[in-house]
LOPA-649744 format. One line per 10 residues: their letters; for each residue x, y, z of C-alpha. Coordinates in pm, 1 decimal. Example, Ala and Ser with C-alpha at 12.3 -4.5 7.8 and 13.67 -1.06 7.14 Angstrom:
AS> 1230.0/-450.0/780.0; 1367.0/-106.0/714.0
This chain:
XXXXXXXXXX> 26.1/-2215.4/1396.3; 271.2/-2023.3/1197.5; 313.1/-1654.2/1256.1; 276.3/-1403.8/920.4; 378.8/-1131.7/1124.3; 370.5/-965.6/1475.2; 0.7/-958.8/1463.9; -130.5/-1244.7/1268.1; -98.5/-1591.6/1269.0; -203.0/-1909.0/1067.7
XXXXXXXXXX> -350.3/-2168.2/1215.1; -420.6/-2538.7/1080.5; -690.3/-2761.4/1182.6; -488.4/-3107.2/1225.6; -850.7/-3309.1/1172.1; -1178.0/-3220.2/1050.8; -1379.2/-3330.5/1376.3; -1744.8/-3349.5/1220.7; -1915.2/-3475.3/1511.7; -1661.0/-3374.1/1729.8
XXXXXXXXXX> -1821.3/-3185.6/2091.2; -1597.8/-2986.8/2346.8; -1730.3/-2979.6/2714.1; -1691.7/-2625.4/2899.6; -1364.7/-2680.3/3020.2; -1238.2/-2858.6/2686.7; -1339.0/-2498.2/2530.1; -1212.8/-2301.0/2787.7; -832.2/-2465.3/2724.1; -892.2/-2387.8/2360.3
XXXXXXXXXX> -930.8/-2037.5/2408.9; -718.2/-1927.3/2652.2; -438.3/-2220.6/2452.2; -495.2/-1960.7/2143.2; -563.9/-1663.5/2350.3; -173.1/-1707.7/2467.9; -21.0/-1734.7/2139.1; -15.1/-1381.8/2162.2; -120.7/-1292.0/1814.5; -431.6/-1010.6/1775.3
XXXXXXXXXX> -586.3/-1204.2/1490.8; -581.2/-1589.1/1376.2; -648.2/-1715.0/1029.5; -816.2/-2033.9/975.7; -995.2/-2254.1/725.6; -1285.3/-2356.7/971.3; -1434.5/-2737.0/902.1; -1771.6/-2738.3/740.1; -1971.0/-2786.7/1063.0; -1847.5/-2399.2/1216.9
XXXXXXXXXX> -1647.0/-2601.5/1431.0; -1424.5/-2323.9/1576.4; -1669.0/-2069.3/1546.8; -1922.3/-2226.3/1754.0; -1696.7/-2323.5/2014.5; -1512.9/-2009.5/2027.2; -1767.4/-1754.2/2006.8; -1915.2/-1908.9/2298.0; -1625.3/-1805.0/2473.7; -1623.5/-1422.4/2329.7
XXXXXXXXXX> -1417.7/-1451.0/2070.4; -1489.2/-1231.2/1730.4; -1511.2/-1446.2/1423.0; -1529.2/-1310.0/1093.7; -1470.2/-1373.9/744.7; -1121.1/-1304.0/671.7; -1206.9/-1186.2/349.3; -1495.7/-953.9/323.8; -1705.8/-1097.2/10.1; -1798.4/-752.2/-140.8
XXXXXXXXXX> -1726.5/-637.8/-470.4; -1753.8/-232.3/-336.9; -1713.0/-154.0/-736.2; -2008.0/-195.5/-993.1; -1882.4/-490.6/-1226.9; -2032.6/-620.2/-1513.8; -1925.3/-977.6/-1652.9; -1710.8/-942.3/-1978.1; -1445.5/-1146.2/-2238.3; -1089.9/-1002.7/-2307.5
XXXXXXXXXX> -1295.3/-939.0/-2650.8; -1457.4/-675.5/-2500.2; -1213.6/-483.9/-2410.7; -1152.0/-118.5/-2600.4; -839.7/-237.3/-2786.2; -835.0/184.3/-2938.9; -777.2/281.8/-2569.6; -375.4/253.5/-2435.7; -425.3/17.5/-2201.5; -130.4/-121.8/-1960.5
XXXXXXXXXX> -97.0/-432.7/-1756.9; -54.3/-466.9/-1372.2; 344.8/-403.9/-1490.7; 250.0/-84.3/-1686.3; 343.1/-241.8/-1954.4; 128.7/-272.0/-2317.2; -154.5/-504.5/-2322.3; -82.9/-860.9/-2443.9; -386.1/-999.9/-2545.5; -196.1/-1337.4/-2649.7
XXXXXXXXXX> -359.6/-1644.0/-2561.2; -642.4/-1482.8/-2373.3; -902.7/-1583.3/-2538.1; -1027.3/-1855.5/-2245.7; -1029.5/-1631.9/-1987.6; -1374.7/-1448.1/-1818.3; -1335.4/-1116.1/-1580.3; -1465.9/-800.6/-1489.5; -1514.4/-459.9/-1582.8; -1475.3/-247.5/-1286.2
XXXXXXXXXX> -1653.0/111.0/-1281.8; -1364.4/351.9/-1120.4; -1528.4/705.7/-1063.7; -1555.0/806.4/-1457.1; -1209.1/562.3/-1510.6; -1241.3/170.2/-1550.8; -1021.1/-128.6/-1525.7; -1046.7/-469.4/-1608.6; -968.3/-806.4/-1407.1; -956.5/-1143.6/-1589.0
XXXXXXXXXX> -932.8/-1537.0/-1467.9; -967.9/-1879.9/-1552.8; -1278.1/-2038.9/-1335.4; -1178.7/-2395.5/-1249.5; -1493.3/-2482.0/-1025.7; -1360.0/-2448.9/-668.2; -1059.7/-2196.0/-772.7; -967.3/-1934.4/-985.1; -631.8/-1888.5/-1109.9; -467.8/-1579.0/-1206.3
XXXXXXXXXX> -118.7/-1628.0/-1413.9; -67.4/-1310.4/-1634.9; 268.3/-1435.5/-1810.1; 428.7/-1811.8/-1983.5; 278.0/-2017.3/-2223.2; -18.8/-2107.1/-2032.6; -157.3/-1744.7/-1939.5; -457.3/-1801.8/-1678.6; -562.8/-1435.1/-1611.0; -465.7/-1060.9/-1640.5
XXXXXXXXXX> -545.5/-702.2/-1548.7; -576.0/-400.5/-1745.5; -639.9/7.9/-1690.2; -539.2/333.3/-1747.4; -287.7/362.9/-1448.4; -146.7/82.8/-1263.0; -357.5/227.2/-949.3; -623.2/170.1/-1144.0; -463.0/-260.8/-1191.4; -479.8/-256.7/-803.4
XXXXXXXXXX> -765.0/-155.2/-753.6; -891.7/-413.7/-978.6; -695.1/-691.5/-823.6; -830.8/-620.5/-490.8; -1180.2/-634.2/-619.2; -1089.5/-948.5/-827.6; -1032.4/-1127.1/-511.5; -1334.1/-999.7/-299.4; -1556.0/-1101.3/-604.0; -1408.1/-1479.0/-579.7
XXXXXXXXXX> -1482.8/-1487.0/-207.6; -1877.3/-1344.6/-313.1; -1874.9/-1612.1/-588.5; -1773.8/-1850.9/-276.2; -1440.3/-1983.7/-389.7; -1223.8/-2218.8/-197.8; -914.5/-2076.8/-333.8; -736.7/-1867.2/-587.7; -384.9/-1868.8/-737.1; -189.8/-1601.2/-826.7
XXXXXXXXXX> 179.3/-1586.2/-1007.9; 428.4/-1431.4/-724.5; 512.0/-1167.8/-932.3; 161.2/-1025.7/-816.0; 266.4/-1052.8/-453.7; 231.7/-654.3/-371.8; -112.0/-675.7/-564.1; -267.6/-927.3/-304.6; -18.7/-932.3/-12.2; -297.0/-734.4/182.2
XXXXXXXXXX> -544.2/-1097.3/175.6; -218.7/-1291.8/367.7; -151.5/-1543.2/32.2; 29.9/-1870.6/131.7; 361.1/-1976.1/-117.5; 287.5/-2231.5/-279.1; 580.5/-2451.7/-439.2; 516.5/-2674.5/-781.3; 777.4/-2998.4/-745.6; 866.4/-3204.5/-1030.2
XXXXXXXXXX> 1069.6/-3551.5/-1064.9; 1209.3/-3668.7/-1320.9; 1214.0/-4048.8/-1390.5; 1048.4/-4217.2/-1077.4; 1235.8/-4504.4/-941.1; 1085.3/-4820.2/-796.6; 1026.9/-4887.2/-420.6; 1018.4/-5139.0/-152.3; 685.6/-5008.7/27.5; 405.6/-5139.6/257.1
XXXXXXXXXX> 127.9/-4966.6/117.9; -139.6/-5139.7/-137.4; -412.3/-5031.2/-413.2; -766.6/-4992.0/-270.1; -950.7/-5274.9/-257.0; -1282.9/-5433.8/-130.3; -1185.2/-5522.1/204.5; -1020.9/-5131.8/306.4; -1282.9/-4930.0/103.1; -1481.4/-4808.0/427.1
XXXXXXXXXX> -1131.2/-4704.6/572.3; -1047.0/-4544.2/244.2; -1421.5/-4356.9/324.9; -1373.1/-4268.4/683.2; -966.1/-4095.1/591.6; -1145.5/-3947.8/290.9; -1444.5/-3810.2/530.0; -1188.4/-3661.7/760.8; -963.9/-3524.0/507.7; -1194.5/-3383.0/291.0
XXXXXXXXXX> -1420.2/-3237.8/573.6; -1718.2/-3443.3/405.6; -1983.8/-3686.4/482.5; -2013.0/-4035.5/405.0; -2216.8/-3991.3/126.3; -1983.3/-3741.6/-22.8; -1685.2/-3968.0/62.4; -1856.6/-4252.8/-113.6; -1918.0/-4068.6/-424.7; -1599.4/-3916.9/-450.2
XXXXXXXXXX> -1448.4/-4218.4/-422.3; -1660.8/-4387.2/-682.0; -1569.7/-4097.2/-924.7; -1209.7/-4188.8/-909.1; -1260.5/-4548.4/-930.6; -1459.3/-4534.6/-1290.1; -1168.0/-4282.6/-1398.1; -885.6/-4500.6/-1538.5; -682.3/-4186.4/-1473.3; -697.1/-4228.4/-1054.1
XXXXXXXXXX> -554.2/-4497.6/-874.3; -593.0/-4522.7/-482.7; -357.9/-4660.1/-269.4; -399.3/-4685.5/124.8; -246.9/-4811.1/442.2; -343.9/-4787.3/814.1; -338.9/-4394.6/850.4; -351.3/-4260.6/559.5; -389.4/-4332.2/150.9; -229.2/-4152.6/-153.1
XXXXXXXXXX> -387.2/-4056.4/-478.3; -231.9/-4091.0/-775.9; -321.5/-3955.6/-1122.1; -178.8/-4031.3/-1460.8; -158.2/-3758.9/-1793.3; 34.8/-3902.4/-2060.6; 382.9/-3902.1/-1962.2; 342.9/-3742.1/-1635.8; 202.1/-3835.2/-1329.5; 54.3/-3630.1/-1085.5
XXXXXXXXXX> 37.0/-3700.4/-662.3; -317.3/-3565.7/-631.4; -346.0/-3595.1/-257.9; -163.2/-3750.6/9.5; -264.8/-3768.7/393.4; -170.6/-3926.3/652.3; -429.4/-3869.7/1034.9; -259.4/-3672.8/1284.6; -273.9/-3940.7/1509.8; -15.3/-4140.5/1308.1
XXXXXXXXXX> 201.2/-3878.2/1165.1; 552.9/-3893.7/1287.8; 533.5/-4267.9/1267.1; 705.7/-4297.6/852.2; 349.2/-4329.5/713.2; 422.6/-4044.1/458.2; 721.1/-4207.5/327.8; 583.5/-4503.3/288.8; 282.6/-4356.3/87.1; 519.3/-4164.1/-140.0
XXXXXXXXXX> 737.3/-4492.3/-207.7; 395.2/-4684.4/-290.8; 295.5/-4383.4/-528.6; 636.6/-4354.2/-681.6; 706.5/-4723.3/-728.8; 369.1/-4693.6/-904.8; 466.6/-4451.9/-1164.0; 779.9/-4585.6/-1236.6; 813.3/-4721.2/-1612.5; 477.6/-4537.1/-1639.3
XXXXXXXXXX> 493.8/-4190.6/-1658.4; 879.9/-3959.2/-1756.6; 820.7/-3716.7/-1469.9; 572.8/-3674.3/-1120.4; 466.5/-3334.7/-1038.3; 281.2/-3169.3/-669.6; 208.9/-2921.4/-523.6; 283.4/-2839.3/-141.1; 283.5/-2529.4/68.6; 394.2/-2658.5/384.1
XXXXXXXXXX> 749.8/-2642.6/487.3; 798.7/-3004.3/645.4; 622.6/-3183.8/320.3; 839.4/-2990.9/130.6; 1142.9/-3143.2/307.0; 988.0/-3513.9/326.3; 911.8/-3442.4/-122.0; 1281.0/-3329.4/-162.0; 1456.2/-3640.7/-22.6; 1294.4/-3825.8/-271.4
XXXXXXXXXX> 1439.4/-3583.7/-552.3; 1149.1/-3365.4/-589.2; 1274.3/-3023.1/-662.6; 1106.5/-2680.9/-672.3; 1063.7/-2567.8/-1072.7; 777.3/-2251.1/-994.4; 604.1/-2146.9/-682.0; 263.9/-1933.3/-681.3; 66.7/-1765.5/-406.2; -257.1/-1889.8/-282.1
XXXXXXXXXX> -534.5/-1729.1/-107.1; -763.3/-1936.6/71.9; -1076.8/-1805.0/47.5; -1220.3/-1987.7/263.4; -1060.2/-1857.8/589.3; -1189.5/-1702.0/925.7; -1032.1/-1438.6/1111.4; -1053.6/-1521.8/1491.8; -1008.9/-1200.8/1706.6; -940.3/-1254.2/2109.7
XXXX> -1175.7/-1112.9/2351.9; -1009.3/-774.2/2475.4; -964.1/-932.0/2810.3; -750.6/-1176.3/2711.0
């Protein structure tokens, strides 16, 4: 659980327990174990199966979506072409509009009491990404006043959790745009020139594909079915290669020179234990003489540390609202 501030907290599931059934005093622990962190509200990406809400609510807690999926504004679905290029309109900076490399991107146009304001992104299935500025521009906002941009971000975001996002990224420059939906940093580590490695960790194969199934089922908070076609997916994609040991796997992906570590996981029940390093040597001894440089992405503190022995180093960070978040509320009592 890490605190946001005096209030809040954020809390992380450390397994997706499909199946997984508390007795009444299991439940009890739970709640008064959270109930003691002292924190009025806890945000939490709940597994698939309402996990935490059923248990919880059962013991009078308040669970809500953390963000409230309603667009209070009426929108209508538009291109950056349709914007009224005759009208001076500023950016979320108050700067003039930049309409450079925008071309990809899909938004709203937000009614504002006799005003309007515009809100663009680039859909990417699961997330939406929101990157006004570089050379690869994912999203913008445009109005009158920046008020007006505001306004428009907040009702960007509430329209992603309607459209039932997992996530959205911002750039941190629009930090006091979205600070009031608790983002997470989010760091992007590169490395240049991976070196080879003495690991113990080997490339999927017949014999550990149903382990490779049951670590994806867990981490990915699917079924088997799921797992199985995910799996197969990557395995017909010449651009995916799988690597796994007992506890956990990696996922590498190759694009042109670079190399990507897509996911890497190791169970709770064998962290501590090296497992992480080990997967990272295996996916770096991979991509060496392969790929120039190896990018991630990582928003907790102690990967972070584990990726920067190994010469990863920090090159951009964004923020990242989780969409997908509960807001669990202690009965008064407590």
């Amino acid at each position: 659980m890490l605190p946001i501030s005096d209030e809040t907290a954020r809390a992380f599931l450390r397994c997706s327990p499909r199946n997984l059934r508390l007795d009444d005093e299991s439940a009890r622990r739970l709640s008064e174990s959270l109930a003691g962190a002292g924190f009025s509200s806890i945000l939490v990406q709940d597994n698939k199966s309402r996990f935490l809400e059923r248990v919880l609510s059962a013991e009078e807690w308040t669970v809500k979506k953390a963000i409230d999926p309603r667009v209070e504004r009426r929108y209508t679905l538009v291109a950056t072409s349709d914007l009224p290029l005759e009208e001076d309109l500023i950016d979320h900076s108050g700067k003039p509009l930049d309409l450079t490399n925008t071309g990809h991107m899909v938004g709203l146009e937000l009614g504002l009491d006799g005003r309007k304001a515009w809100a663009f992104y680039s859909d990417e299935g699961d997330a939406a990404r929101v990157l006004p500025s570089g050379d690869r521009r994912t999203g913008m906002f445009a109005g009158f006043s920046e008020e007006d941009t505001q306004l428009a971000a907040d009702q960007l975001v509430r329209f992603f959790a309607t459209a039932k996002k997992s996530w959205a990224v911002f750039s941190a420059d629009l930090g006091p745009m979205v600070r009031q939906f608790q983002p997470t940093l989010t760091y992007r580590m590169e490395l240049d020139s991976p070196q080879k490695y003495e690991h113990s960790v080997n490339p999927l194969s017949r014999g550990t594909r149903g382990e490779v199934l049951a670590l994806f089922s867990e981490y990915y908070d699917e079924g088997r079915l799921a797992a199985h076609l995910r799996l197969r997916k990557m395995m017909t994609d010449r651009a995916y290669s799988v690597f796994v040991t007992k506890g956990g796997f990696v996922i590498v992906r190759r694009d042109g020179n670079s190399g990507l570590i897509y996911d890497i996981y190791v169970t709770p029940s064998d962290q501590e234990r090296g497992i992480g390093s080990e997967l990272m040597k295996c996916a770096l001894d991979f991509l060496s003489g392969r790929v120039d440089k190896v990018y991630l992405h990582t928003s907790y503190p102690r990967a972070k540390r584990l990726y920067e022995k190994f010469g990863f180093r920090v090159v951009s960070s964004h923020l990242v609202i989780r969409l997908d978040e509960v807001s669990l509320t202690p009965p008064p009592s407590r």
